[in-house]
PyMOL CGO cylinders between C-alpha atoms (Angstrom):
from pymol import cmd
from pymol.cgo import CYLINDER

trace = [
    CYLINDER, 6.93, -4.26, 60.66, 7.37, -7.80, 60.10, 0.3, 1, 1, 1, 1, 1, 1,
    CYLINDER, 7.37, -7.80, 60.10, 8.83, -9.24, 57.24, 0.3, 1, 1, 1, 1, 1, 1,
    CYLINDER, 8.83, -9.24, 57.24, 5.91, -10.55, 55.17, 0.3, 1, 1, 1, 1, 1, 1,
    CYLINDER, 5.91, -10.55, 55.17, 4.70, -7.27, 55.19, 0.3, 1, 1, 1, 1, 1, 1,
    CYLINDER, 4.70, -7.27, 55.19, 8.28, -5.55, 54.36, 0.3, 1, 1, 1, 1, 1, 1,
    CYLINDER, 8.28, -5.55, 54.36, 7.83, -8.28, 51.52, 0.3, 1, 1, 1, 1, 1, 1,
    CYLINDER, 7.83, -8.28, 51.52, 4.31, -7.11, 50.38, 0.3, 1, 1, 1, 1, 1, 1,
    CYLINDER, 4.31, -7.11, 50.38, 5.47, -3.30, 49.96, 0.3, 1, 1, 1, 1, 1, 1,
    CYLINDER, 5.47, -3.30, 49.96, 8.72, -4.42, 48.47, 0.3, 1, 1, 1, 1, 1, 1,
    CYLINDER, 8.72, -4.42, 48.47, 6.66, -6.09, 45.96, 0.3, 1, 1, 1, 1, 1, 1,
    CYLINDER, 6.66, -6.09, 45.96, 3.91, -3.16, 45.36, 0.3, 1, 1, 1, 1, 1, 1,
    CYLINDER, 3.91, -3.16, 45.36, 7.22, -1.35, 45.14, 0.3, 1, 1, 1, 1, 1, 1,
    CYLINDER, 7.22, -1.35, 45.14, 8.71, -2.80, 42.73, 0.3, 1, 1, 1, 1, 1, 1,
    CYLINDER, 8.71, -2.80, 42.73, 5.03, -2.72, 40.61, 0.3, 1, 1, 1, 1, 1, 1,
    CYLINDER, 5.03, -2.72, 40.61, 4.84, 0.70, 40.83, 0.3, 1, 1, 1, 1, 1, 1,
    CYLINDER, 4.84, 0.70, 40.83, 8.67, 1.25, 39.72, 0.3, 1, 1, 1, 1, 1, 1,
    CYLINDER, 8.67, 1.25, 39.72, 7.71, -1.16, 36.52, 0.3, 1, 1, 1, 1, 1, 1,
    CYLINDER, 7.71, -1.16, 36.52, 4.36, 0.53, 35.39, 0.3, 1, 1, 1, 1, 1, 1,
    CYLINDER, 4.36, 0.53, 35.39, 5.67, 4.50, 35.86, 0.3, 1, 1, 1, 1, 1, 1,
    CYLINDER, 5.67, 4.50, 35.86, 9.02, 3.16, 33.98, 0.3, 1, 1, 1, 1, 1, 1,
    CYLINDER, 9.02, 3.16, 33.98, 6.82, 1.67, 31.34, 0.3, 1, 1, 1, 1, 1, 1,
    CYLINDER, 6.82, 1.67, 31.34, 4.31, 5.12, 31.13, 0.3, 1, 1, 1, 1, 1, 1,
    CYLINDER, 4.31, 5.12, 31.13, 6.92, 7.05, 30.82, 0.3, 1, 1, 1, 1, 1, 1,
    CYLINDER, 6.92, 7.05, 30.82, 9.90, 5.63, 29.74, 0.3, 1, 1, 1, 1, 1, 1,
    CYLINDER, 9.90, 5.63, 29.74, 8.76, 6.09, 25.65, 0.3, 1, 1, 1, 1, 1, 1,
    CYLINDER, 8.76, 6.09, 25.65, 8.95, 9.89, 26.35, 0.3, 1, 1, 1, 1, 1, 1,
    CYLINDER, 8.95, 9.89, 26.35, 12.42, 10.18, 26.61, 0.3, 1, 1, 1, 1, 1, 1,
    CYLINDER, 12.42, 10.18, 26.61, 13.76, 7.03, 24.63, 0.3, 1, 1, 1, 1, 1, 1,
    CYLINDER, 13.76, 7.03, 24.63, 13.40, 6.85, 20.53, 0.3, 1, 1, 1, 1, 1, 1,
    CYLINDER, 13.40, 6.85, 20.53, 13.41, 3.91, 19.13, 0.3, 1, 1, 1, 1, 1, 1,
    CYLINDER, 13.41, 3.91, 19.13, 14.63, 3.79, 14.84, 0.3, 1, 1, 1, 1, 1, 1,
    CYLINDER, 14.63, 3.79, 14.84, 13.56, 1.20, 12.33, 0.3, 1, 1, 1, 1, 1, 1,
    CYLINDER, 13.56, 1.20, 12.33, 14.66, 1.48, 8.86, 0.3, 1, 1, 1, 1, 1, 1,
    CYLINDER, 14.66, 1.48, 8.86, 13.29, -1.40, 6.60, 0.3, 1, 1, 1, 1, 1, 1,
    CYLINDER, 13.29, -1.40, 6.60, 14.21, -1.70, 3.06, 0.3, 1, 1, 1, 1, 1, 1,
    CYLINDER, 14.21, -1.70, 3.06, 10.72, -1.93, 0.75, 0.3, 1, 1, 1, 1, 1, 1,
    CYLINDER, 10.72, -1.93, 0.75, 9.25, -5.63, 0.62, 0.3, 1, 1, 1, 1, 1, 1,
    CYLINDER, 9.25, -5.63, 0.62, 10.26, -7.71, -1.62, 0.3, 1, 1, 1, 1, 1, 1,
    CYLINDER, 10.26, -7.71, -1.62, 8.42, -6.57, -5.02, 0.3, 1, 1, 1, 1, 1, 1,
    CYLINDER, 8.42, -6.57, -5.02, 5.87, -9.07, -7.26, 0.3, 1, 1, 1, 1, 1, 1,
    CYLINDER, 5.87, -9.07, -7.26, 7.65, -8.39, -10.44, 0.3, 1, 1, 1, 1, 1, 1,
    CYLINDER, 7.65, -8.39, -10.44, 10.84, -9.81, -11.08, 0.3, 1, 1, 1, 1, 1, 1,
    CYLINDER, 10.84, -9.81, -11.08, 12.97, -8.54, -14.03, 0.3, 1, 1, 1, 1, 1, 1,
    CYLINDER, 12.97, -8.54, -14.03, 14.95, -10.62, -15.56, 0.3, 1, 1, 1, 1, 1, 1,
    CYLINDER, 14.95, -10.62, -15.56, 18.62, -10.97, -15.75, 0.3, 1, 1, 1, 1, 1, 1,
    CYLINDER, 18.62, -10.97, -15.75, 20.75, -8.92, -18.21, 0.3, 1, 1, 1, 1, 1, 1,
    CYLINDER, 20.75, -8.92, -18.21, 21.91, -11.53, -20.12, 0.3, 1, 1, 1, 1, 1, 1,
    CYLINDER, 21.91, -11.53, -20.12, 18.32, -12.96, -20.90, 0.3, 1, 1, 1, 1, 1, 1,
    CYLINDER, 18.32, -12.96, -20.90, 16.85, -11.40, -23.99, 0.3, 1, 1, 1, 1, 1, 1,
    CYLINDER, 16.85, -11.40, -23.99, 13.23, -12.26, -24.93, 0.3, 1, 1, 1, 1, 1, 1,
    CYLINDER, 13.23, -12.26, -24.93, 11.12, -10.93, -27.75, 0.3, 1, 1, 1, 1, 1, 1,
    CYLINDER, 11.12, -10.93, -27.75, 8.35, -11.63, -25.83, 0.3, 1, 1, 1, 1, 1, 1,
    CYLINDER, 8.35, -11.63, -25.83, 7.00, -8.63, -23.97, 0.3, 1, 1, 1, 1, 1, 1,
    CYLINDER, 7.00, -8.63, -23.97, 6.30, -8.98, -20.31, 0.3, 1, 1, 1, 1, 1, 1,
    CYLINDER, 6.30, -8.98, -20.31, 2.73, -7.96, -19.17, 0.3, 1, 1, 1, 1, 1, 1,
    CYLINDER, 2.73, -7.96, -19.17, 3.19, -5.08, -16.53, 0.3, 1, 1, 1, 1, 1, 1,
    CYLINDER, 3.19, -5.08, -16.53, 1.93, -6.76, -13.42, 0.3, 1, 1, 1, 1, 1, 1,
    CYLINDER, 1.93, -6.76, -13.42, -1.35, -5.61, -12.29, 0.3, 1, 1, 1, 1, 1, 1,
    CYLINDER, -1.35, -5.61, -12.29, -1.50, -4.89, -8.71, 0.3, 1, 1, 1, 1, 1, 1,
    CYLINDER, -1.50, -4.89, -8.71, -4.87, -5.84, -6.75, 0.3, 1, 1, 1, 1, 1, 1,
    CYLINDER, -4.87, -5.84, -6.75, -5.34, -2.54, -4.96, 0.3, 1, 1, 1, 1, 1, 1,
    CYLINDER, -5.34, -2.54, -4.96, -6.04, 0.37, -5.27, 0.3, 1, 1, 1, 1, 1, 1,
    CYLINDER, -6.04, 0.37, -5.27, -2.83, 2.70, -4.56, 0.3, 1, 1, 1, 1, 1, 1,
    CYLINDER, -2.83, 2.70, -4.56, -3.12, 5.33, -1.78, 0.3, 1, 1, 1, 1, 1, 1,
    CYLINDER, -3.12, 5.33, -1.78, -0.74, 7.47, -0.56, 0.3, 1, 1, 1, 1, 1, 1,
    CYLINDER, -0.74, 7.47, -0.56, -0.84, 10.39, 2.27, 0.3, 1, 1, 1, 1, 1, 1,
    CYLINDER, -0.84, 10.39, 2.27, 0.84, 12.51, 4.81, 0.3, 1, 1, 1, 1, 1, 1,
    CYLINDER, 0.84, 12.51, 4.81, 1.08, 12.27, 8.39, 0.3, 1, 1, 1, 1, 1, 1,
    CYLINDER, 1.08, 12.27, 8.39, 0.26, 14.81, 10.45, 0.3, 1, 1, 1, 1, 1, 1,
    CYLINDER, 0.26, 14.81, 10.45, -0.31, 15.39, 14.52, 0.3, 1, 1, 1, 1, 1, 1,
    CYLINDER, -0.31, 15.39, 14.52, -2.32, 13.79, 16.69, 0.3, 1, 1, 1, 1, 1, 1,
    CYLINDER, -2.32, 13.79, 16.69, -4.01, 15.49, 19.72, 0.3, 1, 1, 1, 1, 1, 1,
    CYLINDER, -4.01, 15.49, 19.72, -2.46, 17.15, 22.52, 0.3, 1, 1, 1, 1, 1, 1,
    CYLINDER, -2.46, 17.15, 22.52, 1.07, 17.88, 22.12, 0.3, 1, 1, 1, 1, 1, 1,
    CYLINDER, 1.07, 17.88, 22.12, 2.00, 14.03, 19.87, 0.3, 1, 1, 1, 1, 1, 1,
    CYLINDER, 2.00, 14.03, 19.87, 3.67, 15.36, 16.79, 0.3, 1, 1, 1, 1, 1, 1,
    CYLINDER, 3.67, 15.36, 16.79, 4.01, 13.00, 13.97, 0.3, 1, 1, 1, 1, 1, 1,
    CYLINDER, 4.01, 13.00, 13.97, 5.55, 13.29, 10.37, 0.3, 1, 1, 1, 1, 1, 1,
    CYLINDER, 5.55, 13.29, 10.37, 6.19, 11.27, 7.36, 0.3, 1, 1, 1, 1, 1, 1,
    CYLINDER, 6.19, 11.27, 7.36, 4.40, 10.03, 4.01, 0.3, 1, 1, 1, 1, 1, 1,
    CYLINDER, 4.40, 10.03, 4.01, 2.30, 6.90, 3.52, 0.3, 1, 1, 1, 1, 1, 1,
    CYLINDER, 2.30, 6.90, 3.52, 2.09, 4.71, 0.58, 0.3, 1, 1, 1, 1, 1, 1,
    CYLINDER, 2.09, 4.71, 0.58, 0.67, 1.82, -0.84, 0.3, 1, 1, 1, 1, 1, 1,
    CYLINDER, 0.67, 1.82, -0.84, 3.28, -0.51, -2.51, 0.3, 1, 1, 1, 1, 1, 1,
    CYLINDER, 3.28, -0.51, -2.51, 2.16, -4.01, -3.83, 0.3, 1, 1, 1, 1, 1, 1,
    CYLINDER, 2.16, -4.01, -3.83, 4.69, -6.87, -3.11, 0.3, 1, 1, 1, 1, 1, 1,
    CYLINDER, 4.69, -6.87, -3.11, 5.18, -11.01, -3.70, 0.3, 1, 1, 1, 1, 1, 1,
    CYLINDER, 5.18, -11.01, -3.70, 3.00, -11.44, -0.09, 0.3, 1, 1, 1, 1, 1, 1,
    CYLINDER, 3.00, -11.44, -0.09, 0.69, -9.11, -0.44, 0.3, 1, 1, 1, 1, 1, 1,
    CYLINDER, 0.69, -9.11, -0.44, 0.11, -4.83, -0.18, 0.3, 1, 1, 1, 1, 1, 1,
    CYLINDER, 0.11, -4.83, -0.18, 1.53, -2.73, 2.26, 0.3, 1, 1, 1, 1, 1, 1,
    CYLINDER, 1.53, -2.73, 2.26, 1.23, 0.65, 3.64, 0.3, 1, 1, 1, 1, 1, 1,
    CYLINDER, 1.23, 0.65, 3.64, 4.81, 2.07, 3.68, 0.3, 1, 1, 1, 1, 1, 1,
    CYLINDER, 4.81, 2.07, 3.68, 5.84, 4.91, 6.15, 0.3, 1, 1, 1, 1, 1, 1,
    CYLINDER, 5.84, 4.91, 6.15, 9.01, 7.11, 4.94, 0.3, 1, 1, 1, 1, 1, 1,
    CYLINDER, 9.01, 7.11, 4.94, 10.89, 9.63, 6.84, 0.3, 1, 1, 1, 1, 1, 1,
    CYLINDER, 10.89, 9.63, 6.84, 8.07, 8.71, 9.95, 0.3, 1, 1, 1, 1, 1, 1,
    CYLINDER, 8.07, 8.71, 9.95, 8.77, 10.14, 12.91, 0.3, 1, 1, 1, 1, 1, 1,
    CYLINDER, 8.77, 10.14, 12.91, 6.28, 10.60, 15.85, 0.3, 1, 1, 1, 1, 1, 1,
    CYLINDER, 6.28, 10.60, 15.85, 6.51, 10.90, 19.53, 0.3, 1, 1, 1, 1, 1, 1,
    CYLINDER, 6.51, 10.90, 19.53, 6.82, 8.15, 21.45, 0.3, 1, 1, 1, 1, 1, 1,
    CYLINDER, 6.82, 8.15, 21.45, 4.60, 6.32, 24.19, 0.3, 1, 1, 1, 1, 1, 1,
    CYLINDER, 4.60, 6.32, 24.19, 4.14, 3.16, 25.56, 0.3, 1, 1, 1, 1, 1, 1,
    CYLINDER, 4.14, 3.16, 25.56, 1.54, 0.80, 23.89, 0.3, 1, 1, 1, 1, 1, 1,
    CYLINDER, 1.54, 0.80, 23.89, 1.43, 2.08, 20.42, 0.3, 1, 1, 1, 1, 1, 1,
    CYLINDER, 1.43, 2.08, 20.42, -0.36, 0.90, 17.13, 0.3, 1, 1, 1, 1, 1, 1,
    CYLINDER, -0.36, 0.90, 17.13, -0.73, 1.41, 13.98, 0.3, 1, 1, 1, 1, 1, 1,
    CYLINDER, -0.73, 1.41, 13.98, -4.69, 0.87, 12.61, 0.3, 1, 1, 1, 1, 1, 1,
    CYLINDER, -4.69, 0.87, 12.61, -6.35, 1.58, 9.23, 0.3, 1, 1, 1, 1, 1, 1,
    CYLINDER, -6.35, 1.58, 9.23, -10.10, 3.04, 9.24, 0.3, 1, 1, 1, 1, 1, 1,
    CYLINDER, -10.10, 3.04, 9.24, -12.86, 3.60, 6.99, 0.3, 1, 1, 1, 1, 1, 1,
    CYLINDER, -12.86, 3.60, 6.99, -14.88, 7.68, 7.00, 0.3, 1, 1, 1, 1, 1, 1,
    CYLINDER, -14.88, 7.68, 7.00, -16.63, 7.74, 10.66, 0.3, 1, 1, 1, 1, 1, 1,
    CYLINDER, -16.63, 7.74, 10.66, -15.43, 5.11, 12.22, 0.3, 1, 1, 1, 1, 1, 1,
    CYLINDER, -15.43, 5.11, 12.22, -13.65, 4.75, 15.79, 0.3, 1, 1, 1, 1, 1, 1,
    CYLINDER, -13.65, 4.75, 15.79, -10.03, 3.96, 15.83, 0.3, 1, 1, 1, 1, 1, 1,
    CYLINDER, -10.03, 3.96, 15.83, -10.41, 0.61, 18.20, 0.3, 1, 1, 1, 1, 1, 1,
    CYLINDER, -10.41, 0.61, 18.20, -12.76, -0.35, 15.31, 0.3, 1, 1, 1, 1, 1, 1,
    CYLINDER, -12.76, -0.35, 15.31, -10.37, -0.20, 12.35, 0.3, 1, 1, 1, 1, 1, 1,
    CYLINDER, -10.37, -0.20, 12.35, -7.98, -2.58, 11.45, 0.3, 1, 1, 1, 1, 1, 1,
    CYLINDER, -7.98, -2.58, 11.45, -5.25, -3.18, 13.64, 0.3, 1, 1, 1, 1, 1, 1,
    CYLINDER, -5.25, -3.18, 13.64, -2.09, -3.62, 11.25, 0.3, 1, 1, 1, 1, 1, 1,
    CYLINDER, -2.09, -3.62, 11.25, -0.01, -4.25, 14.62, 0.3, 1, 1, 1, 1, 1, 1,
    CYLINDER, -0.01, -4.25, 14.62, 2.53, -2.52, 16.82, 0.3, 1, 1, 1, 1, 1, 1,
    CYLINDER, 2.53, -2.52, 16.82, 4.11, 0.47, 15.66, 0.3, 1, 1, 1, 1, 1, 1,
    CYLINDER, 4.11, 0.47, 15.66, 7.98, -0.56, 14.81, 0.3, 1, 1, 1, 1, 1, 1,
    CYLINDER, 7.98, -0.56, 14.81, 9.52, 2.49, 15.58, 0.3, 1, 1, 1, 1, 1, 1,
    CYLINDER, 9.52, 2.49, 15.58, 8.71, 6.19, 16.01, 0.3, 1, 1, 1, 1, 1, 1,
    CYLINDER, 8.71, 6.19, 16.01, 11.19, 7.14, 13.76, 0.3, 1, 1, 1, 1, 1, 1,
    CYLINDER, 11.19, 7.14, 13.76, 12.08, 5.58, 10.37, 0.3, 1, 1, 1, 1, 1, 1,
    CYLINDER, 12.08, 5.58, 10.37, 10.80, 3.57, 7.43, 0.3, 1, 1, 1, 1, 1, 1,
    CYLINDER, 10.80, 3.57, 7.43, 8.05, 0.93, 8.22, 0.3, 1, 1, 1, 1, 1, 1,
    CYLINDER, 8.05, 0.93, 8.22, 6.41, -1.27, 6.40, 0.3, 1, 1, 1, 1, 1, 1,
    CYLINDER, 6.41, -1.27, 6.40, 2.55, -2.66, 7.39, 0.3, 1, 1, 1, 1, 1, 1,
    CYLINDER, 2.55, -2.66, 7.39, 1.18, -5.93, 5.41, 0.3, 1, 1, 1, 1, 1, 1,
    CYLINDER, 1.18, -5.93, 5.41, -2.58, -5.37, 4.92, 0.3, 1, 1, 1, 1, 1, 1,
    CYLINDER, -2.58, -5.37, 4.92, -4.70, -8.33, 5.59, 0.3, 1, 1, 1, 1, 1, 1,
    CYLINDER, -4.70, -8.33, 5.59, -5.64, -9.36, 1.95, 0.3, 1, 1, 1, 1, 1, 1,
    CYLINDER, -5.64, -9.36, 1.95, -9.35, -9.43, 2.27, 0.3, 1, 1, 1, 1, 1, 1,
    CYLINDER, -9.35, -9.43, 2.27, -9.09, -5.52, 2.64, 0.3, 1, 1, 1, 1, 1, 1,
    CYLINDER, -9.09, -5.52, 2.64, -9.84, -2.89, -0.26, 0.3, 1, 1, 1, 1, 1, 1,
    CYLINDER, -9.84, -2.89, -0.26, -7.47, -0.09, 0.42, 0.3, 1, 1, 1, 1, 1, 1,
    CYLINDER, -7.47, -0.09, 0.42, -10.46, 2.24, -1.62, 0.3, 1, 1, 1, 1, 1, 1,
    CYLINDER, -10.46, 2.24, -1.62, -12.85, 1.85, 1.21, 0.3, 1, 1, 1, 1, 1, 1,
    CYLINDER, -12.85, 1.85, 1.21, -10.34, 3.03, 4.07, 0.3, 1, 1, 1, 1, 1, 1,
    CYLINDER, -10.34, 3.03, 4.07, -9.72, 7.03, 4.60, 0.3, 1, 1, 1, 1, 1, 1,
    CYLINDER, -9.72, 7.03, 4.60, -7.55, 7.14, 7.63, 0.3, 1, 1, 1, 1, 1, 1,
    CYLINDER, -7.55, 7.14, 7.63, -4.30, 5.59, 9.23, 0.3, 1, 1, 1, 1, 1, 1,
    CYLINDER, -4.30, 5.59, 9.23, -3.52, 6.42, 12.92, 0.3, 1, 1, 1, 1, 1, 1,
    CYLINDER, -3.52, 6.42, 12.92, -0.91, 6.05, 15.25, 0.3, 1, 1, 1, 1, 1, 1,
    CYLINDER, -0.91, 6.05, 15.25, -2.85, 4.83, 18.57, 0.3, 1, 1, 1, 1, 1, 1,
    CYLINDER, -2.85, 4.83, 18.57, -1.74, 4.87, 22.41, 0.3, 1, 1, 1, 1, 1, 1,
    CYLINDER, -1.74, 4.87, 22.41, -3.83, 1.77, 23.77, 0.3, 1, 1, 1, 1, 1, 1,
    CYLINDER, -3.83, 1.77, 23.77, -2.29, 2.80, 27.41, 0.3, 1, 1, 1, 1, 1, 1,
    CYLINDER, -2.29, 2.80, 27.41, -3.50, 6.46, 26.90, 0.3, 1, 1, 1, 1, 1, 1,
    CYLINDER, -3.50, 6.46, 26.90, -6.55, 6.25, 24.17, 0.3, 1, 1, 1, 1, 1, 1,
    CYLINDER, -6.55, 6.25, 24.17, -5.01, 8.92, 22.63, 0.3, 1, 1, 1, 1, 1, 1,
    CYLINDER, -5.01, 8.92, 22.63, -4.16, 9.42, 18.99, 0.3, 1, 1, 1, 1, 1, 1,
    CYLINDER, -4.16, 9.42, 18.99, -0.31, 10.31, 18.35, 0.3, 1, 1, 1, 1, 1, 1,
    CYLINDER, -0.31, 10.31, 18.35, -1.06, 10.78, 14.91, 0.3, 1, 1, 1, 1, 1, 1,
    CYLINDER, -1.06, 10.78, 14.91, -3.64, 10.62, 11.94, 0.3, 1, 1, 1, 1, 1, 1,
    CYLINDER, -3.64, 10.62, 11.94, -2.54, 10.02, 7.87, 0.3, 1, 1, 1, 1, 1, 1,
    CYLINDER, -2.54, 10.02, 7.87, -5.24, 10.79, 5.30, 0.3, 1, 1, 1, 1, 1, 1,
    CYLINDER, -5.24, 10.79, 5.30, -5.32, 7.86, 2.27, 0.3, 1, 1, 1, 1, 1, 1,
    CYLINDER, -5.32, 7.86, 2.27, -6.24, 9.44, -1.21, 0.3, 1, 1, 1, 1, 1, 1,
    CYLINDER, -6.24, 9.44, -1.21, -6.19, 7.72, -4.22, 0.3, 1, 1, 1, 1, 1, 1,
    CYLINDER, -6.19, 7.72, -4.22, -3.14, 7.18, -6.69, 0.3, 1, 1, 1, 1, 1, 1,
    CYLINDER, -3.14, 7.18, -6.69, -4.71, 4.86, -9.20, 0.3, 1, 1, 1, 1, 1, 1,
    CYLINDER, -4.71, 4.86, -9.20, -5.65, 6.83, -12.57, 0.3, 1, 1, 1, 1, 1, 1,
]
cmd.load_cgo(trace, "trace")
């Protein structure tokens, strides 16, 4: 062999080492995020400020959902709640005590009844596959017209995970 093509396979090598690593290396690694809730809209005030005035409850622009995980297909287990929870930048879906397997490529998305996952929303990259996680939803979304959140291997097409929203609001 010569050495451009001791090079070549060096470098198909190496390739290979970087794609199996990056398959498989989520199996066997955990990765925990634990974010405090976002900041909230409604600021009390201090103590030592007493009005007579009454402050107006604030009125969030959502609808409130809440739900609980539960496992996707094959052998992905996933746990944990869901819930809406209206801050100063906007709503978010929260994820406590969320734990699911882990995988390379994975993200969170928001659909409405019947509809493919790739043709949700995309909320982004799952954080972590253990631990509290906050999502912003894009403001030009009614939470009341979405049914489903799922935890989504792009690499595999395979759902790790599926939350069913119902309704909180009275």
């Amino acid at each position: 062999m010569n050495t451009s093509t001791k090079l070549i396979i060096g470098v198909i090598g190496i390739a290979v080492i970087a794609v199996a690593w990056w398959l498989i290396s989520p199996l066997f690694l955990t990765e925990t995020v634990d974010e405090g809730l976002p900041p909230t809209a409604v600021e009390t005030p201090a103590p030592e400020e007493e009005t007579e005035e009454e402050t107006p409850e604030a009125q969030p622009n959502q609808t409130e959902v809440a739900g609980v995980f539960m496992d996707g297909e094959k052998n992905y287990e996933t746990t944990g709640t869901i819930r809406s929870v209206e801050a100063e930048d906007g709503t978010y879906l929260r994820f406590e005590e969320f734990e699911t397997t882990n995988g390379p490529d994975l993200f969170v998305y928001l659909m409405k009844p019947g509809q493919e996952t790739t043709e949700g929303i995309r909320l982004g990259a799952l954080k972590g596959n253990t631990g509290n996680q906050n999502y912003l939803v894009p403001a030009d979304i009614d939470l009341s017209e979405y049914s489903t959140v799922v935890i989504w291997c792009r690499a595999f097409s395979a759902t790790f995970g599926t939350g069913e929203l119902t309704s909180t609001s009275e």
